[in-house]
N, CA, C and O atoms as a GROMACS GRO file, in nm:
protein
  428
    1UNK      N    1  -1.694   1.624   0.981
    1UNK     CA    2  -1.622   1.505   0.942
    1UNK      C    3  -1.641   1.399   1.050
    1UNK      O    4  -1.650   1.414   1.172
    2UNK      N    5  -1.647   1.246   0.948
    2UNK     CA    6  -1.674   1.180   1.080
    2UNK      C    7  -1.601   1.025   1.145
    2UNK      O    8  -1.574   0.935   1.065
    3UNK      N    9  -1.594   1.021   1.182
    3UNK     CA   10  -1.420   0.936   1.278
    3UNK      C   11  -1.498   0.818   1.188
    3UNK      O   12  -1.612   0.778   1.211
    4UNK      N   13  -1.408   0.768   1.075
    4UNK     CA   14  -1.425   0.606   1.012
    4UNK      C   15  -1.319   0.510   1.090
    4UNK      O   16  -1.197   0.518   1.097
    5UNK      N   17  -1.424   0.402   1.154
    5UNK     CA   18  -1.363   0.280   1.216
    5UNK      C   19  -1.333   0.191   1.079
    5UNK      O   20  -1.398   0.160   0.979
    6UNK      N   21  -1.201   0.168   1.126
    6UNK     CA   22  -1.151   0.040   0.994
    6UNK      C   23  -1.241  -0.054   1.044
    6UNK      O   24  -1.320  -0.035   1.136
    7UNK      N   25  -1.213  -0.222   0.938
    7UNK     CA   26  -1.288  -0.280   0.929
    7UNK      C   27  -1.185  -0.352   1.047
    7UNK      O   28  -1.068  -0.313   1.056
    8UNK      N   29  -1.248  -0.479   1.152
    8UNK     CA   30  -1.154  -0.570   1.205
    8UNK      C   31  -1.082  -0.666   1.096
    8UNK      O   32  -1.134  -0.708   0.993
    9UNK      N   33  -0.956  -0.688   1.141
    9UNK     CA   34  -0.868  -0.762   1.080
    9UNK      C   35  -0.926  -0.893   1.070
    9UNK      O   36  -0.943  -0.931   1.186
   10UNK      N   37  -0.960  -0.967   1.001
   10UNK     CA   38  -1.012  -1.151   1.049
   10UNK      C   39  -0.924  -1.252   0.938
   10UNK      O   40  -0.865  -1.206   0.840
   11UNK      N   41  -0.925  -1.348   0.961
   11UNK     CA   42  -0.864  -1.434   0.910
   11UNK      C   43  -0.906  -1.444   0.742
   11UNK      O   44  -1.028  -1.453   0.726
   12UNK      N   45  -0.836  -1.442   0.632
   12UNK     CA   46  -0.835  -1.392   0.508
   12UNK      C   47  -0.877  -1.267   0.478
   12UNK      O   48  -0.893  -1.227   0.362
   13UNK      N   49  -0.899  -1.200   0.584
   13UNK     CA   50  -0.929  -0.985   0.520
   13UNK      C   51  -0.782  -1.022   0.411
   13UNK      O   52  -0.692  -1.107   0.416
   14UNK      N   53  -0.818  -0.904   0.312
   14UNK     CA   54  -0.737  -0.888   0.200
   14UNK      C   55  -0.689  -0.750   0.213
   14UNK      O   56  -0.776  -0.664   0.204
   15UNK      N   57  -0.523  -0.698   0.240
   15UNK     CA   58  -0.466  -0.628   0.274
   15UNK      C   59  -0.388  -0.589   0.129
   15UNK      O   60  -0.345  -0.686   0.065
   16UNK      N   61  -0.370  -0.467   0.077
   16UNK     CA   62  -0.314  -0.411  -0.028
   16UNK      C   63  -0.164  -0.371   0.009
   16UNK      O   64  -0.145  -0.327   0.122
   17UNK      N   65  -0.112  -0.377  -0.034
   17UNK     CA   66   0.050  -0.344  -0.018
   17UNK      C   67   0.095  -0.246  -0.084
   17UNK      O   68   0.147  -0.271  -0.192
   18UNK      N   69   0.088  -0.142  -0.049
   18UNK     CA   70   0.115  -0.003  -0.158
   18UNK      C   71   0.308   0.047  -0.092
   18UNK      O   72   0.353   0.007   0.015
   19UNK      N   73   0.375   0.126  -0.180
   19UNK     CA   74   0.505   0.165  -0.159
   19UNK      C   75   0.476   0.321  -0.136
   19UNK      O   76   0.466   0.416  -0.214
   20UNK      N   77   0.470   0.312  -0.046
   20UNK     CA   78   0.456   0.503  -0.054
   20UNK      C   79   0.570   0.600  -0.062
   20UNK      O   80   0.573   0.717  -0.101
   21UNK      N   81   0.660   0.525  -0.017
   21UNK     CA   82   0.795   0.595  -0.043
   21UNK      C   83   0.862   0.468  -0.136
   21UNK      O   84   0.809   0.363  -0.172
   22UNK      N   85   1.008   0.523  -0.162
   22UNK     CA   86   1.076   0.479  -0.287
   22UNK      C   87   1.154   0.342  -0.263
   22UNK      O   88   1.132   0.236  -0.321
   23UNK      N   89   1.263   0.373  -0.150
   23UNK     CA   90   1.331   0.208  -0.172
   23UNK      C   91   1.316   0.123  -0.087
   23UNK      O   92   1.430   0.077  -0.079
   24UNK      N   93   1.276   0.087  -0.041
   24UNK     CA   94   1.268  -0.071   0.044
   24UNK      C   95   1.256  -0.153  -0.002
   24UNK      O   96   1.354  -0.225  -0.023
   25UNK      N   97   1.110  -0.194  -0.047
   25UNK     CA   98   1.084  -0.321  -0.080
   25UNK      C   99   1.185  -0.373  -0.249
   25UNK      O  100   1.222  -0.487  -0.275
   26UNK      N  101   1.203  -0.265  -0.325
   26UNK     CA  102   1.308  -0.321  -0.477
   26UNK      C  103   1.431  -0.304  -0.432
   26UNK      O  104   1.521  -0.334  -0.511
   27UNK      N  105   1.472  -0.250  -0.291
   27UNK     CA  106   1.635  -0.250  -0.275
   27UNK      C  107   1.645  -0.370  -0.215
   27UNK      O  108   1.725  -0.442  -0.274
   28UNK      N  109   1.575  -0.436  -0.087
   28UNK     CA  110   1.559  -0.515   0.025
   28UNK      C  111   1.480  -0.637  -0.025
   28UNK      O  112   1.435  -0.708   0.065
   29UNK      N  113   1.450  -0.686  -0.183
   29UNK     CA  114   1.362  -0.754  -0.200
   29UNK      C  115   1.346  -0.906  -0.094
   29UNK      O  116   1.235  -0.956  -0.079
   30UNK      N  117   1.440  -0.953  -0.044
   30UNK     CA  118   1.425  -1.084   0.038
   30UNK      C  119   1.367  -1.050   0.169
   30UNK      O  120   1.266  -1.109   0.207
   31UNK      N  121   1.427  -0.954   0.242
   31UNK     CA  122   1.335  -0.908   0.351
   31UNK      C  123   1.183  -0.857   0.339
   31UNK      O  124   1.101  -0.910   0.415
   32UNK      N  125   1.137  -0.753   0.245
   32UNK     CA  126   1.034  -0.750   0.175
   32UNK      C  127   0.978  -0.891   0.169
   32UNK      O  128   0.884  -0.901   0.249
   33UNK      N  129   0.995  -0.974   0.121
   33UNK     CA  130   0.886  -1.107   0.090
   33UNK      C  131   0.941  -1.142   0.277
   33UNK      O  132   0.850  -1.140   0.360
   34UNK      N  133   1.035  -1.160   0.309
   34UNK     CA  134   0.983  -1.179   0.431
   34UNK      C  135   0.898  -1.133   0.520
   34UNK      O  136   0.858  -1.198   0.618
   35UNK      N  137   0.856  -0.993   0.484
   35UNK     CA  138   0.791  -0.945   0.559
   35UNK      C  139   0.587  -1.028   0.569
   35UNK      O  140   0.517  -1.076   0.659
   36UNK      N  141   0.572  -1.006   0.443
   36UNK     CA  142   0.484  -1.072   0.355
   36UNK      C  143   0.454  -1.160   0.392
   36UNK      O  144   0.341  -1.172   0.440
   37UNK      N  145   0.556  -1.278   0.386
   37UNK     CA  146   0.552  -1.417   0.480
   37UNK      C  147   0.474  -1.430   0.612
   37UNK      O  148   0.409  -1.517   0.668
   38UNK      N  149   0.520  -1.271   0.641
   38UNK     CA  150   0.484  -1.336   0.819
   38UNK      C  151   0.336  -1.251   0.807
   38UNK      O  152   0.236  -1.277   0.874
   39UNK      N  153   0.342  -1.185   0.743
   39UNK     CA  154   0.190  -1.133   0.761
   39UNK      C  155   0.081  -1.210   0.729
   39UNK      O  156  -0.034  -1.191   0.770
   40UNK      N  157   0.131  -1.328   0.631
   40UNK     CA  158  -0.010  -1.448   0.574
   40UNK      C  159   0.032  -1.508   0.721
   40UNK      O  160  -0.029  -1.457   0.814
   41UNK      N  161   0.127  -1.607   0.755
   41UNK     CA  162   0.152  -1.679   0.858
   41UNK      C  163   0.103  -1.627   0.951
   41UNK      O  164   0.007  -1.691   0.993
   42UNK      N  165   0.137  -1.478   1.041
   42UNK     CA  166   0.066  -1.515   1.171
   42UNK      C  167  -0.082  -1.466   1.114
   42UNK      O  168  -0.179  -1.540   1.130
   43UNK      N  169  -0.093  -1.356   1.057
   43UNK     CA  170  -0.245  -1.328   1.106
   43UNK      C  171  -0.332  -1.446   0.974
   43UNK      O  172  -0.454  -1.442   0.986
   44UNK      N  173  -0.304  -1.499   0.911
   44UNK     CA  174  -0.391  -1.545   0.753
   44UNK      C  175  -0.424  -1.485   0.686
   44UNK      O  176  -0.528  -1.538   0.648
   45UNK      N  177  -0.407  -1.372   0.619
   45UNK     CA  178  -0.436  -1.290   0.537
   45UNK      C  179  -0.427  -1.304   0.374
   45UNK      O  180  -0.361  -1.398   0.329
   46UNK      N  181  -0.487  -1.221   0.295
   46UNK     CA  182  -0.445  -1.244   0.146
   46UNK      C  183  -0.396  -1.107   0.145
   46UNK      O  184  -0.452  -1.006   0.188
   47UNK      N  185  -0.271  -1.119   0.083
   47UNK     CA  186  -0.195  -1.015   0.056
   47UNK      C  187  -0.183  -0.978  -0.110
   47UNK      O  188  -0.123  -1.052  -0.188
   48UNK      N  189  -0.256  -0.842  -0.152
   48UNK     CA  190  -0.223  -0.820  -0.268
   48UNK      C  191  -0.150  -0.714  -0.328
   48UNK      O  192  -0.194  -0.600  -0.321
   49UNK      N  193  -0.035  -0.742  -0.391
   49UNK     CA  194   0.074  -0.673  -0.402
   49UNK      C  195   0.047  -0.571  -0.486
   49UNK      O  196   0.068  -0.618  -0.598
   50UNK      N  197   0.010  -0.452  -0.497
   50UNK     CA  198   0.007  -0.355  -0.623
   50UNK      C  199   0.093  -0.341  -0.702
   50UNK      O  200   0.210  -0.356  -0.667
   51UNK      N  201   0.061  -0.309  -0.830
   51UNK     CA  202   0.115  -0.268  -0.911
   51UNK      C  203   0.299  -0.269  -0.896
   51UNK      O  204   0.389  -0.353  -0.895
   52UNK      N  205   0.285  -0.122  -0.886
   52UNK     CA  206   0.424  -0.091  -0.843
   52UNK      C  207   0.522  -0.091  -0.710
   52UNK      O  208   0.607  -0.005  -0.683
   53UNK      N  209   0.491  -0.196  -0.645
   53UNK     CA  210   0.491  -0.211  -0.462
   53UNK      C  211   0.641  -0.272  -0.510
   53UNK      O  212   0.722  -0.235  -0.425
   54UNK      N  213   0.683  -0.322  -0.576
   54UNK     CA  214   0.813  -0.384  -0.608
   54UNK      C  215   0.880  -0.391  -0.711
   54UNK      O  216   0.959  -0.482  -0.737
   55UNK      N  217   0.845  -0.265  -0.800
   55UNK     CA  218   0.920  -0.213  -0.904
   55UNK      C  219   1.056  -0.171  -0.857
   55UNK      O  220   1.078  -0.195  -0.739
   56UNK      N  221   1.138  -0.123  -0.916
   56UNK     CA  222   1.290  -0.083  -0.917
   56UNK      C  223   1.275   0.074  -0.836
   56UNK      O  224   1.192   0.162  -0.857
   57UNK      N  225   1.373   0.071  -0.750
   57UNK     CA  226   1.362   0.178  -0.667
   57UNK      C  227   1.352   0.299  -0.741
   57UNK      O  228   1.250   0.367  -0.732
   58UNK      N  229   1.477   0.346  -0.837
   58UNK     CA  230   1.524   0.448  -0.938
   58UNK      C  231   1.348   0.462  -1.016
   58UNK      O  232   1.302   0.574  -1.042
   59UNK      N  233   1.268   0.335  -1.044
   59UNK     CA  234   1.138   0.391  -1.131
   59UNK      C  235   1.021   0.489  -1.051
   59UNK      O  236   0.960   0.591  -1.084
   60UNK      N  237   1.024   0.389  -0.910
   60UNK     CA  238   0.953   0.406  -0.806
   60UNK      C  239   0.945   0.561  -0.767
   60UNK      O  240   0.840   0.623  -0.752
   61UNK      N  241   1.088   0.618  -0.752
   61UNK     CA  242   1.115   0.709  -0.730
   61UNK      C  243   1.123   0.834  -0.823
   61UNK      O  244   1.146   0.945  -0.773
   62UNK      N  245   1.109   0.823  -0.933
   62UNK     CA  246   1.098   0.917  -1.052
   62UNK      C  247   0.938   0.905  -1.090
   62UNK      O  248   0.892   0.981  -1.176
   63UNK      N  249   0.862   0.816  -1.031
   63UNK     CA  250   0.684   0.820  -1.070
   63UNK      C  251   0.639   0.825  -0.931
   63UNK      O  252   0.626   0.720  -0.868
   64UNK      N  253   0.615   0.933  -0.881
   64UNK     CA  254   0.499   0.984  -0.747
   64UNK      C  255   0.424   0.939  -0.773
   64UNK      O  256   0.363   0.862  -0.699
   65UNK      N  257   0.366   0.985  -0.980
   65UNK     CA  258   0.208   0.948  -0.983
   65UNK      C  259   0.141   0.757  -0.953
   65UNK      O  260   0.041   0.702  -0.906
   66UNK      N  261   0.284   0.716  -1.023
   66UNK     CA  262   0.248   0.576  -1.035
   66UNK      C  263   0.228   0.486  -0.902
   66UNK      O  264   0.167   0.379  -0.906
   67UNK      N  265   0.290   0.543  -0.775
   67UNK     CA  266   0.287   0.530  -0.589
   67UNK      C  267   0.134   0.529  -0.569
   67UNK      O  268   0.063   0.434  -0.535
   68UNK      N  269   0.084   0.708  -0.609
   68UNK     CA  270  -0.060   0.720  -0.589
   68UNK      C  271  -0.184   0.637  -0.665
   68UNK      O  272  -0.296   0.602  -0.627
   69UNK      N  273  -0.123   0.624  -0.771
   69UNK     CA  274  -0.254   0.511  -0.838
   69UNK      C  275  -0.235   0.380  -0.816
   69UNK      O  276  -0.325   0.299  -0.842
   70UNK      N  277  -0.117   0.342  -0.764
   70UNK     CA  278  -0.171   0.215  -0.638
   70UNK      C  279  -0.245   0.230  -0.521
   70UNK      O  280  -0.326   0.141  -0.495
   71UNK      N  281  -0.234   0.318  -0.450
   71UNK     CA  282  -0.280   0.387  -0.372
   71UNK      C  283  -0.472   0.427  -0.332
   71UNK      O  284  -0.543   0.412  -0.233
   72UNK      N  285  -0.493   0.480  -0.465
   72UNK     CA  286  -0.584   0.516  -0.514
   72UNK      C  287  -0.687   0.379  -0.558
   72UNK      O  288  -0.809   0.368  -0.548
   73UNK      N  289  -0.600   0.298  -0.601
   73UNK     CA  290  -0.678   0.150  -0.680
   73UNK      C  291  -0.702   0.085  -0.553
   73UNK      O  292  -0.797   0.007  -0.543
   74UNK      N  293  -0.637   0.106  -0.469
   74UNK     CA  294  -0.670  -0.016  -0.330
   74UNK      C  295  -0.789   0.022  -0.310
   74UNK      O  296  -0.888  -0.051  -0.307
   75UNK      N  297  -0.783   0.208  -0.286
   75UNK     CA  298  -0.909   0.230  -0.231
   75UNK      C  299  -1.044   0.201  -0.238
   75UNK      O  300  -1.133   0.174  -0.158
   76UNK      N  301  -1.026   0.223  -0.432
   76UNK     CA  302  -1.175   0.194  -0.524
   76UNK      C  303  -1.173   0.037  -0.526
   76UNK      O  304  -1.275  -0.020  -0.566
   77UNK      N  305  -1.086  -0.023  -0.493
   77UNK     CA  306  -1.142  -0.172  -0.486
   77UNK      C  307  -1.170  -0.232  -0.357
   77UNK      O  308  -1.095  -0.250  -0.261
   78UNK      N  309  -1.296  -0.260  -0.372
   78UNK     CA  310  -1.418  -0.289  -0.236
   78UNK      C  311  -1.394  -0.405  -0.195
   78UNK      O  312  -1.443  -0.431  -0.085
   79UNK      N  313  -1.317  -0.511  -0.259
   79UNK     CA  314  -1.286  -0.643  -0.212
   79UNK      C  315  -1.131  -0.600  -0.100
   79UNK      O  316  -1.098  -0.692  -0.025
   80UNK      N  317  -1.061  -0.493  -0.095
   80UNK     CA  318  -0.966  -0.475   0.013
   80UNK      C  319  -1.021  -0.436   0.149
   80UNK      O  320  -1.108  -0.350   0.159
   81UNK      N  321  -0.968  -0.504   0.259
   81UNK     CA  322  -1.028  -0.434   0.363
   81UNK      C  323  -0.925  -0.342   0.436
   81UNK      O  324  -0.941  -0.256   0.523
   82UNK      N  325  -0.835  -0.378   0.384
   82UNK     CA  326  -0.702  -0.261   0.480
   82UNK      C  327  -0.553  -0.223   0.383
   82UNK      O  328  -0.493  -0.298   0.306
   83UNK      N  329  -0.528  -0.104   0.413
   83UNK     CA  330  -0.458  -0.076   0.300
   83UNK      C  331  -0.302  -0.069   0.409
   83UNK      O  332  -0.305  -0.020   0.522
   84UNK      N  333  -0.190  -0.121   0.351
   84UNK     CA  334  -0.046  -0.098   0.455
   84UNK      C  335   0.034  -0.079   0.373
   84UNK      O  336   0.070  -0.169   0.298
   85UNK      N  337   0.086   0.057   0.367
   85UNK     CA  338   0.240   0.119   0.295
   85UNK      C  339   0.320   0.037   0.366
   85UNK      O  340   0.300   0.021   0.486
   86UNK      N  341   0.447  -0.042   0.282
   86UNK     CA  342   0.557  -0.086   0.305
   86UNK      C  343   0.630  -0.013   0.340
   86UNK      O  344   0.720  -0.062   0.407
   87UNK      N  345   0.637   0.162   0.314
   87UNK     CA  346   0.740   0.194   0.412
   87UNK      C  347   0.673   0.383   0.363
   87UNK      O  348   0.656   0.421   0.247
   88UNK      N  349   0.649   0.466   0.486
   88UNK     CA  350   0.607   0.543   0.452
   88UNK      C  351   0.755   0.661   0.513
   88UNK      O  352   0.800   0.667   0.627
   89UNK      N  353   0.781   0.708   0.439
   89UNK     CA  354   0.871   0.787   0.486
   89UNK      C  355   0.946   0.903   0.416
   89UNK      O  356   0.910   0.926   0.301
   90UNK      N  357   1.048   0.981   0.470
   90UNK     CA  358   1.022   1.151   0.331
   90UNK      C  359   1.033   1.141   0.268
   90UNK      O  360   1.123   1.222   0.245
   91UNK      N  361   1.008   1.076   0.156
   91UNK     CA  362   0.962   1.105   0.011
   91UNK      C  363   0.816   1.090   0.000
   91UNK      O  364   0.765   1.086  -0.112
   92UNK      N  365   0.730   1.078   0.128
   92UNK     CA  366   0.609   1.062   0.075
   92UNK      C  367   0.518   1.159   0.068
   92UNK      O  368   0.396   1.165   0.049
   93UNK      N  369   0.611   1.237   0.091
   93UNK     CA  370   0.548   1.394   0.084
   93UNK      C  371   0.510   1.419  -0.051
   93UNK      O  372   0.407   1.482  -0.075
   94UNK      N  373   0.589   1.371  -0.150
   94UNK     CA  374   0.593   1.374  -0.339
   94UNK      C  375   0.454   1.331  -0.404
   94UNK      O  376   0.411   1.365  -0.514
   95UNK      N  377   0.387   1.240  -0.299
   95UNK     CA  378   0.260   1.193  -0.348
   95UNK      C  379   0.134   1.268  -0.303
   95UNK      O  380   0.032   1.237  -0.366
   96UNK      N  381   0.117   1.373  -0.190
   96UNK     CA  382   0.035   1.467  -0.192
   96UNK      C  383  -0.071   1.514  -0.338
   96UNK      O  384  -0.181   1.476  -0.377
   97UNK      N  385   0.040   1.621  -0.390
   97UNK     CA  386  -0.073   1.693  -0.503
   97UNK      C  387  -0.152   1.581  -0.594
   97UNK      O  388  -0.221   1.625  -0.686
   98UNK      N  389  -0.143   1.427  -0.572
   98UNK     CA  390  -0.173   1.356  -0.686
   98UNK      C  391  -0.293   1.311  -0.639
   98UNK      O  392  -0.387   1.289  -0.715
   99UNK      N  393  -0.301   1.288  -0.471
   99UNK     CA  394  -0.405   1.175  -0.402
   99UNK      C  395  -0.558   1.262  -0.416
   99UNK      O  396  -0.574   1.376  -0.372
  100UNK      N  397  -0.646   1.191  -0.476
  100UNK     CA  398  -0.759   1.231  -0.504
  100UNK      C  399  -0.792   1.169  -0.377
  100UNK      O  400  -0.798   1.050  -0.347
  101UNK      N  401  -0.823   1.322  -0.275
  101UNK     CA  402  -0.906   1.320  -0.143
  101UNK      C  403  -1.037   1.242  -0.134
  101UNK      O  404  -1.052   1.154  -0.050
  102UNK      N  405  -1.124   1.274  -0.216
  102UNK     CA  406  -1.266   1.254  -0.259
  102UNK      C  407  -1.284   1.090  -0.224
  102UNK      O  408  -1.363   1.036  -0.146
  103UNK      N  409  -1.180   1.028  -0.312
  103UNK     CA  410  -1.223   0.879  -0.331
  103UNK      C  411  -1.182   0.855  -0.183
  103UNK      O  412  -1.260   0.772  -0.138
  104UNK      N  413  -1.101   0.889  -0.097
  104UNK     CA  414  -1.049   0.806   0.014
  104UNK      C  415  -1.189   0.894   0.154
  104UNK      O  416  -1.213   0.849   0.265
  105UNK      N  417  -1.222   0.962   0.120
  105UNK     CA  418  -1.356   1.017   0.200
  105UNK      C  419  -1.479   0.915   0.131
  105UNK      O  420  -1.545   0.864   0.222
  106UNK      N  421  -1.508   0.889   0.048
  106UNK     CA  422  -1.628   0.781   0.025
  106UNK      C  423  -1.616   0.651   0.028
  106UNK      O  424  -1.687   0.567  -0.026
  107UNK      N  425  -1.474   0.628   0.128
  107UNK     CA  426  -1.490   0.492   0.163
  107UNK      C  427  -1.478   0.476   0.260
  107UNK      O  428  -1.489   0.362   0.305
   0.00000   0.00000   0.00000
């Protein structure tokens, strides 16, 4: 196996916003976009929100699968250069059996 260097961060890299765990960003929604805020502001970035990155906590949290195929979509899409969970924490253990290894090794 062999050590993949991310890409450097540069001014408009396009960063995916995946929820890997359940409530933050649909409990906290104003802090959430604040967060967002500051990530275009200081670094310039395009931030693209997946799918379910700000669905309702209660949905978020009853679909593992629907976490991982945001997850999964950042990967297969070649126009992202960096992928950042909004909040990774124990519940993200739930998304294991779903993450197709394969695709995140051929990129």
């Amino acid at each position: 196996m062999t050590l993949k260097i991310p890409k450097k961060l540069q001014k408009w890299s396009k960063i995916a916003i995946v929820s890997s765990s359940w409530w933050w960003p649909g409990t906290f929604p104003y802090r959430y976009k604040n967060w967002i805020k500051q990530l275009k502001d200081q670094f310039w970035v395009e931030i693209i929100e997946m799918e379910n990155s700000m669905k309702d906590p209660e949905f978020v949290y009853n679909n593992p699968k629907k976490r991982v195929e945001d997850l999964m979509n950042a990967f297969l899409d070649s126009s992202i250069d960096w992928i950042i969970s909004s909040i990774w924490w124990d519940d993200s253990i739930r998304l294991l059996p779903y993450i197709n290894f394969d695709i995140i090794k051929r990129v």
